[in-house]
HTML snippet that shows the backbone in 3Dmol.js (N, CA, C, O; Angstrom):
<script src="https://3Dmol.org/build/3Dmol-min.js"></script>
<div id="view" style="width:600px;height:400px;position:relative"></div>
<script>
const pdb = `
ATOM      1  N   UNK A   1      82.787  71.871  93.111  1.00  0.00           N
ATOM      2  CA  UNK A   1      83.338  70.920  94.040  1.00  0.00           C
ATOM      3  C   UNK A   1      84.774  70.597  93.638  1.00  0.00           C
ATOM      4  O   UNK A   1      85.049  70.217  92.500  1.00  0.00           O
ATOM      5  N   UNK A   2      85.664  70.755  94.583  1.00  0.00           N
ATOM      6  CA  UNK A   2      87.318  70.448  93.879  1.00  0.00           C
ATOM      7  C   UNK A   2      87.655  69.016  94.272  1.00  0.00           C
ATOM      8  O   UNK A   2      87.283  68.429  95.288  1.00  0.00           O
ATOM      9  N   UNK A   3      88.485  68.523  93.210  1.00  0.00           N
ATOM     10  CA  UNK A   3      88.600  66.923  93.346  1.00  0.00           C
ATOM     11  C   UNK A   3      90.109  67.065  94.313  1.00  0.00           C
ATOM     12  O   UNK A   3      90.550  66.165  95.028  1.00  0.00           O
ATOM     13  N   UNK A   4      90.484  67.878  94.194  1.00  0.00           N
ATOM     14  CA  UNK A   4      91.851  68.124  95.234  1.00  0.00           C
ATOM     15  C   UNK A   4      91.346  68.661  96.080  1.00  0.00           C
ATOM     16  O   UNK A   4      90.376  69.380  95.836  1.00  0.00           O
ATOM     17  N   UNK A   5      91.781  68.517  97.262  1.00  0.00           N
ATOM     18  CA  UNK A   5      91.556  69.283  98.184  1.00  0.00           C
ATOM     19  C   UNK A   5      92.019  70.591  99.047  1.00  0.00           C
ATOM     20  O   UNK A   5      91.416  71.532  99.562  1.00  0.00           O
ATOM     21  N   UNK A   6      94.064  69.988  98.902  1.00  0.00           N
ATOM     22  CA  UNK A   6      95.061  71.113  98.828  1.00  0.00           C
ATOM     23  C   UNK A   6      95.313  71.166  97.461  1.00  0.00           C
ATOM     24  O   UNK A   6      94.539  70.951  96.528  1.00  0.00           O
ATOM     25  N   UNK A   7      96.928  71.596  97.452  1.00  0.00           N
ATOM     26  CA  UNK A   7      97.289  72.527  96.263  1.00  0.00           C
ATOM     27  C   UNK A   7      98.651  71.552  96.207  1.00  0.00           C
ATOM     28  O   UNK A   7      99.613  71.768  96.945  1.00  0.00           O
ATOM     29  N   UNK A   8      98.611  70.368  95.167  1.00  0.00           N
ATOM     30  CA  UNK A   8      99.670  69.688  95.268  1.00  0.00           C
ATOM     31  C   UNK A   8     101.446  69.886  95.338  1.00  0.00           C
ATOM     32  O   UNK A   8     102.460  69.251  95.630  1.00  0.00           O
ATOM     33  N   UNK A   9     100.988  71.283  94.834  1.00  0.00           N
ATOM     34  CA  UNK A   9     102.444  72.270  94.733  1.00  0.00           C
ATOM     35  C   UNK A   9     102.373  73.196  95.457  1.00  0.00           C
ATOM     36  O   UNK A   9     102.032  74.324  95.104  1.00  0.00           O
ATOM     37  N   UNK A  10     102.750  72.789  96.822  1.00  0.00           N
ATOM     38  CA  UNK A  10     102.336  73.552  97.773  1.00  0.00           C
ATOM     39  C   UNK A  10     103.815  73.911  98.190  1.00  0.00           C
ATOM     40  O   UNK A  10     104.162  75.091  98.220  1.00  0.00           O
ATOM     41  N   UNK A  11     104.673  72.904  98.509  1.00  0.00           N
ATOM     42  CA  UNK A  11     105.571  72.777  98.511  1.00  0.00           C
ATOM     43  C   UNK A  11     107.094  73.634  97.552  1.00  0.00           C
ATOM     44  O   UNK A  11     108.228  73.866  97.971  1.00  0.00           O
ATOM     45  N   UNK A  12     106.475  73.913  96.194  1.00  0.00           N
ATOM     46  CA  UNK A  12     107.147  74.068  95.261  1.00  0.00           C
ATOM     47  C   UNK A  12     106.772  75.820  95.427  1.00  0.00           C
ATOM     48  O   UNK A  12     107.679  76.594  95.118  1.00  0.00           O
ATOM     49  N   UNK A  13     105.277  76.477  95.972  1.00  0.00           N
ATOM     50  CA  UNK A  13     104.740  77.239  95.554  1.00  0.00           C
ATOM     51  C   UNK A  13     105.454  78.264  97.368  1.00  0.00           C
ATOM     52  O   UNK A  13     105.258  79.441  97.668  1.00  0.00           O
ATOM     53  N   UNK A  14     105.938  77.600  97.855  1.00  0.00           N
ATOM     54  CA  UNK A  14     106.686  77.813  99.013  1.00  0.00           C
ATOM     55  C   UNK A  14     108.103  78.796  99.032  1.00  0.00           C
ATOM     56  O   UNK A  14     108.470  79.900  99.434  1.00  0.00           O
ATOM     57  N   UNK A  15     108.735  77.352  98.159  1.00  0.00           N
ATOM     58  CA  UNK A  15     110.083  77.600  97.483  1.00  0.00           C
ATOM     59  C   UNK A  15     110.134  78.546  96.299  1.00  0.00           C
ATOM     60  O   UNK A  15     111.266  78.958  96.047  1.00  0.00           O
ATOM     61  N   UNK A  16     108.968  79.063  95.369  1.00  0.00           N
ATOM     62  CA  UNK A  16     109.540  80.037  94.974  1.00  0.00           C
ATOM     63  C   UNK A  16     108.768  81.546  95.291  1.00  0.00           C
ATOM     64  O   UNK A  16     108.782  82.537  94.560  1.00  0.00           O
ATOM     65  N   UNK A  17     108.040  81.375  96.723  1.00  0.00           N
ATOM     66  CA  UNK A  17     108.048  82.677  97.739  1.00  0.00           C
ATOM     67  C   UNK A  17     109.167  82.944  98.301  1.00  0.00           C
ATOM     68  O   UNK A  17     109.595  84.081  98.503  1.00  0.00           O
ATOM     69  N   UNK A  18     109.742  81.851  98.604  1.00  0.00           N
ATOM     70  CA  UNK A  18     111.572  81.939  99.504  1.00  0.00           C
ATOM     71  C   UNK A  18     112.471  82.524  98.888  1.00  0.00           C
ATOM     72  O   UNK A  18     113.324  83.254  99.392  1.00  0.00           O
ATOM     73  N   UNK A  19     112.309  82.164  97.409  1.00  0.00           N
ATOM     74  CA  UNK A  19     112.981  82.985  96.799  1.00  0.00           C
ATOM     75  C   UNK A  19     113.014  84.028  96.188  1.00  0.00           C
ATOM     76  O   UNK A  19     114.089  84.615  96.068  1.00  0.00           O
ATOM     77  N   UNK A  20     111.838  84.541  95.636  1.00  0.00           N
ATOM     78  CA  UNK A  20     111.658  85.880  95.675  1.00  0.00           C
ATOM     79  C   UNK A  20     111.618  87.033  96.525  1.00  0.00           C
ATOM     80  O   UNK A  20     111.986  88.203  96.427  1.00  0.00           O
ATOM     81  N   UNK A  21     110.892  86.126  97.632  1.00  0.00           N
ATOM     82  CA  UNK A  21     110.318  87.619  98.981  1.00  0.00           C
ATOM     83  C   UNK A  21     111.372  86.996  99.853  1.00  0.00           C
ATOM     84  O   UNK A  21     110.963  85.895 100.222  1.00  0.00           O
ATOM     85  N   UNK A  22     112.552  87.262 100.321  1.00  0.00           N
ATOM     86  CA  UNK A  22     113.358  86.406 101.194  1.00  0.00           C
ATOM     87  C   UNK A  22     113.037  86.657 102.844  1.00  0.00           C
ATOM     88  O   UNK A  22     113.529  86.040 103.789  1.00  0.00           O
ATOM     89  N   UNK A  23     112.038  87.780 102.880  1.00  0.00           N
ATOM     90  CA  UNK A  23     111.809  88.509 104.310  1.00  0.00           C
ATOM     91  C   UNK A  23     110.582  87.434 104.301  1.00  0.00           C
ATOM     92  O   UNK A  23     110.288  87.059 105.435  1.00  0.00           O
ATOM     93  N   UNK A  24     109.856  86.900 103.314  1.00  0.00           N
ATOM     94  CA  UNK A  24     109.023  86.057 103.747  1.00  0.00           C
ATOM     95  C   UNK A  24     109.434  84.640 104.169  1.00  0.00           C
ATOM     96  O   UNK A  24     108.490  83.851 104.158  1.00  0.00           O
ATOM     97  N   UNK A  25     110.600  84.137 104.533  1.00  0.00           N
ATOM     98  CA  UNK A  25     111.294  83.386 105.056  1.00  0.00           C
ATOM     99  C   UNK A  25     111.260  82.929 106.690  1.00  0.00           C
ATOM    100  O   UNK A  25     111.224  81.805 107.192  1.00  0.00           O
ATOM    101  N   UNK A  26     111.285  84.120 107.236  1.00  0.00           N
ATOM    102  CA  UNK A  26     111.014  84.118 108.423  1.00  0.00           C
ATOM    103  C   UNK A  26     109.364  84.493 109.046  1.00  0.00           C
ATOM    104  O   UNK A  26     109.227  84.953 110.179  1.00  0.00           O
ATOM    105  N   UNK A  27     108.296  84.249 108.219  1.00  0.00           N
ATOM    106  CA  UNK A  27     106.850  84.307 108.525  1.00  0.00           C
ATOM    107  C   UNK A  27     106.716  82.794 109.256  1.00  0.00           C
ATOM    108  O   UNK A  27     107.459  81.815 109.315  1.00  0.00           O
ATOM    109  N   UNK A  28     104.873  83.240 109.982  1.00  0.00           N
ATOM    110  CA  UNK A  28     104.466  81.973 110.639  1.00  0.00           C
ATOM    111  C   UNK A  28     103.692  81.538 109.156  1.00  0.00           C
ATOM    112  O   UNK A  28     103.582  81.938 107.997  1.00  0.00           O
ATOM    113  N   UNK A  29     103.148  80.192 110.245  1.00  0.00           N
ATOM    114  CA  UNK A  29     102.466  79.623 108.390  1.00  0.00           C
ATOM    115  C   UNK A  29     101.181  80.331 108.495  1.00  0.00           C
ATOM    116  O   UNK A  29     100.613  80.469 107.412  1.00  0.00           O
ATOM    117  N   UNK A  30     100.615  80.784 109.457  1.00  0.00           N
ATOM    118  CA  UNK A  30      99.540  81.751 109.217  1.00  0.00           C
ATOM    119  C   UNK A  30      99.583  83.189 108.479  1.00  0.00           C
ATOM    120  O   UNK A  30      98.609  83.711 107.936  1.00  0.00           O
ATOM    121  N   UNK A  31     100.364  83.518 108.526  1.00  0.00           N
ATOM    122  CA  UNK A  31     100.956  84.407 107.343  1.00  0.00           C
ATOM    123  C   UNK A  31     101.339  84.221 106.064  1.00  0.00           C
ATOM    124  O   UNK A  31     101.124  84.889 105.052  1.00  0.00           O
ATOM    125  N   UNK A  32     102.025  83.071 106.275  1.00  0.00           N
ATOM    126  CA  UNK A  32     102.779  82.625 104.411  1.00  0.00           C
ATOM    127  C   UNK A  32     101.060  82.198 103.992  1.00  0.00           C
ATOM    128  O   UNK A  32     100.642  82.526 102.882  1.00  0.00           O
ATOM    129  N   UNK A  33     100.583  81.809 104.508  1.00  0.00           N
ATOM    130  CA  UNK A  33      98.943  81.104 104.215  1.00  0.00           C
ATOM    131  C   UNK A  33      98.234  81.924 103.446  1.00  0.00           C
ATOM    132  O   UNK A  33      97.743  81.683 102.343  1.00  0.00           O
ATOM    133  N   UNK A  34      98.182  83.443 104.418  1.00  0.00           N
ATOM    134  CA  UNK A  34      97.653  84.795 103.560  1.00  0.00           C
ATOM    135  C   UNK A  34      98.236  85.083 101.995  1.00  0.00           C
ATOM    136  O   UNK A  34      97.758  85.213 100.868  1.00  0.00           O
ATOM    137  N   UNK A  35      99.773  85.105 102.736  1.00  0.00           N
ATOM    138  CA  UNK A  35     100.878  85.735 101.273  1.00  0.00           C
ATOM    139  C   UNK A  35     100.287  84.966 100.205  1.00  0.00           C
ATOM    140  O   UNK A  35     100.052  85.538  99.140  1.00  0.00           O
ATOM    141  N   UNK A  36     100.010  83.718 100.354  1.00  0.00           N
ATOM    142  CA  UNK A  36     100.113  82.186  99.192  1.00  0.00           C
ATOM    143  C   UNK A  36      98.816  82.783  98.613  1.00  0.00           C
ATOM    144  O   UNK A  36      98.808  82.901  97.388  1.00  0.00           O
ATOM    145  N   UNK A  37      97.868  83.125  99.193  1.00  0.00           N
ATOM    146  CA  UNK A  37      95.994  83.192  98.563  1.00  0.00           C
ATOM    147  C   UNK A  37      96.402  84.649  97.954  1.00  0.00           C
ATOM    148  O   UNK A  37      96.045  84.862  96.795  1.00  0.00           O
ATOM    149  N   UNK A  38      97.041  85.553  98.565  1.00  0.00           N
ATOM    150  CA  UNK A  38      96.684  86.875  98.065  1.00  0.00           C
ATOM    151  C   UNK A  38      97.790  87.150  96.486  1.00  0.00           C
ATOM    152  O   UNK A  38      97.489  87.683  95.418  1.00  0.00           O
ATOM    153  N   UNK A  39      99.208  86.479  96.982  1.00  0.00           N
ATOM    154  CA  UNK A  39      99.790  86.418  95.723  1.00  0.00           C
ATOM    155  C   UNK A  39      99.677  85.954  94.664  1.00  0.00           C
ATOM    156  O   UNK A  39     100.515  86.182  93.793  1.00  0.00           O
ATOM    157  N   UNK A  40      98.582  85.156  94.447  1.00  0.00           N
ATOM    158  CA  UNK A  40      97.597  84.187  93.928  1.00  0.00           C
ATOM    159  C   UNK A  40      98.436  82.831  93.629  1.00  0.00           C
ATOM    160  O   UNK A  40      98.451  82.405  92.474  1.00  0.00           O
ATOM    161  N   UNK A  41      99.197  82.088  94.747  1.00  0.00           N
ATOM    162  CA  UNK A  41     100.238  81.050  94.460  1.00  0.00           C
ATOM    163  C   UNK A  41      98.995  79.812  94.738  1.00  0.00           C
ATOM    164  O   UNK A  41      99.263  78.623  94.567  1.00  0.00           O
ATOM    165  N   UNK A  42      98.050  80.135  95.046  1.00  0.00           N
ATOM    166  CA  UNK A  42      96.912  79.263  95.642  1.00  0.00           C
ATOM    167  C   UNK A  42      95.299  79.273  95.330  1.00  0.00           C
ATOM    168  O   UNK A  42      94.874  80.146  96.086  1.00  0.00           O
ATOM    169  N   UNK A  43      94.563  78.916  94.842  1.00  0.00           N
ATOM    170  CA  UNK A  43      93.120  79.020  94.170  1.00  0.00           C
ATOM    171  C   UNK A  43      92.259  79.332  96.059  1.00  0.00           C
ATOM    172  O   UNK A  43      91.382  80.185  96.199  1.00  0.00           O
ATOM    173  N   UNK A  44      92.681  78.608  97.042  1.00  0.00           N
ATOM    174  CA  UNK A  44      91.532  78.965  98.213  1.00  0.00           C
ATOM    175  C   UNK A  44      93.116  79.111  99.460  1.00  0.00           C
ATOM    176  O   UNK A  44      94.337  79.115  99.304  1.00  0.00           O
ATOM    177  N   UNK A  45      92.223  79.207 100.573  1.00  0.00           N
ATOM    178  CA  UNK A  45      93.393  78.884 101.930  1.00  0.00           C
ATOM    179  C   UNK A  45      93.629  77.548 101.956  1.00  0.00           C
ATOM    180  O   UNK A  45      92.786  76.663 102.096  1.00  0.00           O
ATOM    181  N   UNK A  46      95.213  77.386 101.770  1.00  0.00           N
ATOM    182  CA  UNK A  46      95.562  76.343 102.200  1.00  0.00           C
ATOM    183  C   UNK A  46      95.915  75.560 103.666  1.00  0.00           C
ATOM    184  O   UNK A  46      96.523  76.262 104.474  1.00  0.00           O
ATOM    185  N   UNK A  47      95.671  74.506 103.986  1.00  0.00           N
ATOM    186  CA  UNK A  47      95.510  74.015 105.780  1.00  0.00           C
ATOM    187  C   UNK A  47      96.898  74.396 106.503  1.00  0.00           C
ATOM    188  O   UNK A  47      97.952  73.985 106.017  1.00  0.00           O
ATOM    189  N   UNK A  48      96.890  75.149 107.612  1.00  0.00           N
ATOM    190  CA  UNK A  48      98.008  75.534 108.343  1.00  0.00           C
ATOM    191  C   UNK A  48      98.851  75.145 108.580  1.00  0.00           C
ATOM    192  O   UNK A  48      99.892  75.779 108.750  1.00  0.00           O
ATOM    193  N   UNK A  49      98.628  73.285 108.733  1.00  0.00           N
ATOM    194  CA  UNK A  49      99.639  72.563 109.258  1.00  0.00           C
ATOM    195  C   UNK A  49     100.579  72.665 107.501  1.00  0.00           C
ATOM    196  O   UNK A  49     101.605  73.225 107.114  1.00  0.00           O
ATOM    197  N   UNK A  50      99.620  71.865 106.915  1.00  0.00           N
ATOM    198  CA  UNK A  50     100.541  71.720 105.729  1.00  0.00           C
ATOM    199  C   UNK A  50     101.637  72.766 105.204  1.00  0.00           C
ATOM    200  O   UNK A  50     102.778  72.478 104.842  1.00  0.00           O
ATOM    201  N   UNK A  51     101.099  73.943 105.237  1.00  0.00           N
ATOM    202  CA  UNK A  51     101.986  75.129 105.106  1.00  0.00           C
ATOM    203  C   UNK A  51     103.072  74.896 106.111  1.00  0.00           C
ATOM    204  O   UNK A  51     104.145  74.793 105.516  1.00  0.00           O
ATOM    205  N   UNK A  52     103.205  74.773 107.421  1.00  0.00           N
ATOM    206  CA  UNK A  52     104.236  74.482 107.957  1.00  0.00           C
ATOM    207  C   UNK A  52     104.632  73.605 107.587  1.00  0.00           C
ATOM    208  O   UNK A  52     105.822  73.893 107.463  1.00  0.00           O
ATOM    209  N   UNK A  53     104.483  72.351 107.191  1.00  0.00           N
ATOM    210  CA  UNK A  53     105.242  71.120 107.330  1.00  0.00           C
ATOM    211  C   UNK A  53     106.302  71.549 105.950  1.00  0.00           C
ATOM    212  O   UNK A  53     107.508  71.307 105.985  1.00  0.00           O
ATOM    213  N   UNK A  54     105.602  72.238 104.727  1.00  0.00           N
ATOM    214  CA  UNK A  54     106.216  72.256 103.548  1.00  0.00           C
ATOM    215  C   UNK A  54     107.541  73.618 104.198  1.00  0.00           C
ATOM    216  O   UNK A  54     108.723  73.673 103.858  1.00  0.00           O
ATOM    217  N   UNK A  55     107.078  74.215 104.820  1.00  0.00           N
ATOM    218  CA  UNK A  55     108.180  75.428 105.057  1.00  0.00           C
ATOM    219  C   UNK A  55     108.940  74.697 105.694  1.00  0.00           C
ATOM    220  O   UNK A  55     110.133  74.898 105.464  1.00  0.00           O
ATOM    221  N   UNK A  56     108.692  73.879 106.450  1.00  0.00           N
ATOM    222  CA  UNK A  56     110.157  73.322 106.975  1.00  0.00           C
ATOM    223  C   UNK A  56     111.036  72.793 106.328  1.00  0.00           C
ATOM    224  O   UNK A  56     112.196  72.892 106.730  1.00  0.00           O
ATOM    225  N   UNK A  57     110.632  71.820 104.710  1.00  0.00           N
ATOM    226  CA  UNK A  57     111.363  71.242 104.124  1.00  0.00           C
ATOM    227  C   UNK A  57     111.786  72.604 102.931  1.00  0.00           C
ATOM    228  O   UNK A  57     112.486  72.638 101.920  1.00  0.00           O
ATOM    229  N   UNK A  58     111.136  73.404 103.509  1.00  0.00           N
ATOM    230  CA  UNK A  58     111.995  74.521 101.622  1.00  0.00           C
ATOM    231  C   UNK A  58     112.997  75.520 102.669  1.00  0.00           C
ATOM    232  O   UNK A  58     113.815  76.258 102.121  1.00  0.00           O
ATOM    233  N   UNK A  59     112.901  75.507 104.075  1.00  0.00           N
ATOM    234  CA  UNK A  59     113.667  76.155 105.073  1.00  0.00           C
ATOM    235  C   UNK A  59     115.244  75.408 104.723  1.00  0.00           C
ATOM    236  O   UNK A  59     116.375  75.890 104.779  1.00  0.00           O
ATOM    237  N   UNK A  60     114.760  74.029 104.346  1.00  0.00           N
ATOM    238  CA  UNK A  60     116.365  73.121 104.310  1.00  0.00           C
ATOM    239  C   UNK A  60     117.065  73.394 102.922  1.00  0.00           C
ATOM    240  O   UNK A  60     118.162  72.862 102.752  1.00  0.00           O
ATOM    241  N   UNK A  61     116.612  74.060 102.058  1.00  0.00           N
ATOM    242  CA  UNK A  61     116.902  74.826 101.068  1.00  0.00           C
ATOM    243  C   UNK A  61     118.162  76.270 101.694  1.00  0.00           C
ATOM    244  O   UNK A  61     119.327  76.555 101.418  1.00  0.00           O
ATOM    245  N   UNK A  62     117.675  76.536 102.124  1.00  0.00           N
ATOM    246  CA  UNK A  62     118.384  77.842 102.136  1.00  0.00           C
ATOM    247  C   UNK A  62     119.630  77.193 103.585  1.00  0.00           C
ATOM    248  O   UNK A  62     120.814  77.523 103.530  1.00  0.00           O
ATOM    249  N   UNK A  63     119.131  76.348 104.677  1.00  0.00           N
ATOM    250  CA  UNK A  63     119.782  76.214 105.636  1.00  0.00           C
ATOM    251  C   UNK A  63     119.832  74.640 105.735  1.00  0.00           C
ATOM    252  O   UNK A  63     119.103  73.925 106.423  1.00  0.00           O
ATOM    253  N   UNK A  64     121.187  74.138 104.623  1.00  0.00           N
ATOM    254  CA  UNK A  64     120.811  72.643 104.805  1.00  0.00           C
ATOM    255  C   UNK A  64     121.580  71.855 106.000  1.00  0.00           C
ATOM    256  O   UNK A  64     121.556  70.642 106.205  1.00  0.00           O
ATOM    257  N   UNK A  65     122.350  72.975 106.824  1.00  0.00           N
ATOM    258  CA  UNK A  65     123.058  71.703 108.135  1.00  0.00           C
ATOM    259  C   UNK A  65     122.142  71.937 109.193  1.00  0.00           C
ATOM    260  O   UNK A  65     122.323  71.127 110.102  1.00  0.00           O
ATOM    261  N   UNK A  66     121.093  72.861 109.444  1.00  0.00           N
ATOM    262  CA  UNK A  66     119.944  72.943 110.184  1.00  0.00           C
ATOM    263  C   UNK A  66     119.073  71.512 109.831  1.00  0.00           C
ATOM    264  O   UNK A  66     118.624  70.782 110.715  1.00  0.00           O
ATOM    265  N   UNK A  67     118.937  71.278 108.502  1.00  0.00           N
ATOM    266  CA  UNK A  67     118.214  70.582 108.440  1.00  0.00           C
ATOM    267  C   UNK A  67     118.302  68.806 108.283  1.00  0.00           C
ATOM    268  O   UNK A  67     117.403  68.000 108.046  1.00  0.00           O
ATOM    269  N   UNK A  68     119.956  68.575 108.555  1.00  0.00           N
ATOM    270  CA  UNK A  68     120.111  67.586 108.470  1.00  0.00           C
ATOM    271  C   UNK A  68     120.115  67.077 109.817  1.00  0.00           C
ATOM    272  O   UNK A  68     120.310  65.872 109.978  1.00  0.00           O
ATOM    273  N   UNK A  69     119.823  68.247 111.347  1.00  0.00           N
ATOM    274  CA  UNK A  69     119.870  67.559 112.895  1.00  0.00           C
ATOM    275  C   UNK A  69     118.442  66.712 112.910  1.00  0.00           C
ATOM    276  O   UNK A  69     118.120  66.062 113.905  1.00  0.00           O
TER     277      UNK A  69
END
`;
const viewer = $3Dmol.createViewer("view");
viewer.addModel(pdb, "pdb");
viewer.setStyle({}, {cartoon: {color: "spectrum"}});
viewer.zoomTo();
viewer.render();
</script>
């Protein structure tokens, strides 16, 4: 039984897919979702939304006047 439910470094585990795989930059989060379990950045699937919500904030990483509208 896991006392977490996501992967608190989900966020972090985002940012350094962005930076290694940079073609994985432009994936949906149903994809980065796969990449995250299979690259082993993740113990199970992590929830879809969350994967998006965190790609949007590691997107402002690479593109920060996108992300200041």
């Amino acid at each position: 039984m896991n006392i977490v439910a996501n992967d608190p470094n989900l966020l972090g585990s985002i940012r350094e897919l962005f930076s290694r795989l940079s073609e994985s930059r432009y994936r949906e989060s149903w994809e980065l979702q796969h990449l995250l379990f299979s690259l082993g950045y993740c113990d199970s699937l992590a929830p879809e939304a969350e994967i998006a919500a965190a790609m949007e904030v590691a997107r402002t990483d690479w593109t920060p006047d996108e992300g200041a509208t």
